[in-house]
N, C-alpha and C positions, 0 to 999 in steps of 0.2 A: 504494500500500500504506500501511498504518495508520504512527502511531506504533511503534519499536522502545523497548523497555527494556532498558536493559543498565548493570551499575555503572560506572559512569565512572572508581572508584580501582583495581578493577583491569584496566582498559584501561589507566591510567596507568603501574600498576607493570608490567604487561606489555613496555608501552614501555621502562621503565627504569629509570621513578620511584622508586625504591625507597631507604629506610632505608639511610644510609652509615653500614654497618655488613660486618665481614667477613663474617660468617655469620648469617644472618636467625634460624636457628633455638638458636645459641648465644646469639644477644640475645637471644631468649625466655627462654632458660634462666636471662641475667642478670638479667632484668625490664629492660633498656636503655633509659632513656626516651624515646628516638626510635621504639621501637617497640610495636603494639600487644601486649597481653600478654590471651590467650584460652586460658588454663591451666586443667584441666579437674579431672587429679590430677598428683601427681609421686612417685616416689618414689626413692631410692637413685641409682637407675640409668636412670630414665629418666621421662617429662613425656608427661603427653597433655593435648594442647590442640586447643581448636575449629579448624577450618582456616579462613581469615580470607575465603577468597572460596568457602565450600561450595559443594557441587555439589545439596547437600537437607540439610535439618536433622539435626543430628546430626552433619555429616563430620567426621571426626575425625584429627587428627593424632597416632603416639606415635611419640617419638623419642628416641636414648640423652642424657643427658646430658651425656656426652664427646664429642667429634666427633669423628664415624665419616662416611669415605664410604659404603661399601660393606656387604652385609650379613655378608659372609666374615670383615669385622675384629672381631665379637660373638664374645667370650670366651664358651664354656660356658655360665658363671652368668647373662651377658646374653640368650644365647641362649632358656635356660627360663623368663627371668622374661619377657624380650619375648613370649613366648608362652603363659605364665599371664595376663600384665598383657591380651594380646589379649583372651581369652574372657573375664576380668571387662568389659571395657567392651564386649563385646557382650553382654551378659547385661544391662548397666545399659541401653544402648541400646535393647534388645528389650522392657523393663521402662518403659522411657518413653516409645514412639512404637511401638510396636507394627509395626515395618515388616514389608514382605513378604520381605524376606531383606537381605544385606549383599554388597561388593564390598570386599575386603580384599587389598591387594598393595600393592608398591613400584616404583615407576619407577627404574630404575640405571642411570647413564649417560647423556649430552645424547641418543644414541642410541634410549634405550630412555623419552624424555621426562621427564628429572629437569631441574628447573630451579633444583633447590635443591642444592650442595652439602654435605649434613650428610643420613645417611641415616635416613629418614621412613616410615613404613608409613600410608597412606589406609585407612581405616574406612570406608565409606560404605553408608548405611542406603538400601535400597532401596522406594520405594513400588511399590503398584499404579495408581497412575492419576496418572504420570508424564508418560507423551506426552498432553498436552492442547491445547487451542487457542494456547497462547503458546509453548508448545515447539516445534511443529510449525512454525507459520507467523512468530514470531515469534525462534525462537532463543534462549530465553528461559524464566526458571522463577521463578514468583513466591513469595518467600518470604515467608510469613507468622507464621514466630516468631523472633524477637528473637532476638542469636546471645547475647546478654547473659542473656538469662532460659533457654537453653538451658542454658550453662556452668553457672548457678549448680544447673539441674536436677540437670544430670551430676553437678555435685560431689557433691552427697547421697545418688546410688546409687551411686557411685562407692568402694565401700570392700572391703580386701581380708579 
């Protein structure tokens, strides 16, 4: 069989590799310089940033500013801005890549596949012609825009 591709930093962090830091996504929130910073918008209450090893252009991270595990601990006012803040950034998302729809949920619990604790809602922009020759046979999705020229995309449609 051919050559695989696959990113080596996060097989790395997978292993273990990762930013000593307590909480990967409250480093974000501080800009911590041990860690990358892929911040999209932010506001009051909470940050949306590129997710550092996408699953397709566009995926997106939004998360409270406070650390929260769980989604039960969002007070009211977090609760409806988490959920205004969702549909503006699919509205920017839909406005810049045009997908075929979105996957939007959260993983809670080691159980339910959270590997982060600090709770994170996934945005993910769905295409139509996803399963292709490297997906199939090679496990593998070849991204072709920059996560850097995405962000700075985002940012611009990105307004409330």
């Amino acid at each position: 069989m051919g050559d695989y591709l696959f990113n080596t930093d996060k097989l790395r962090y997978i292993k273990g590799d990762k930013p000593d830091v307590e909480c990967i996504l409250c480093a974000v929130r501080d800009a911590h310089p041990g860690v990358k910073v892929l911040e999209v918008h932010r506001t009051d209450r909470f940050i949306v940033s590129l997710n550092l090893y996408p699953f397709n252009p566009g995926h997106l991270l939004v998360f409270p500013s406070r650390h929260v595990v769980d989604i039960r601990e969002l007070d009211e006012a977090e609760a409806i801005e988490l959920h205004r803040l969702t549909a503006l950034v699919l509205s920017a998302l839909e406005q810049e890549f045009q997908p075929a729809g979105f996957n939007v949920g959260y993983n809670l619990g080691r159980g339910g596949g959270a590997s982060i604790a600090h709770l994170h809602q996934h945005i993910v922009p769905r295409y139509g012609n996803e399963l292709g020759f490297l997906d199939v046979l090679a496990g593998t999705r070849v991204m072709v825009v920059d996560p850097l020229e995405v962000m700075d995309r985002l940012k611009k449609r990105i307004r409330p």
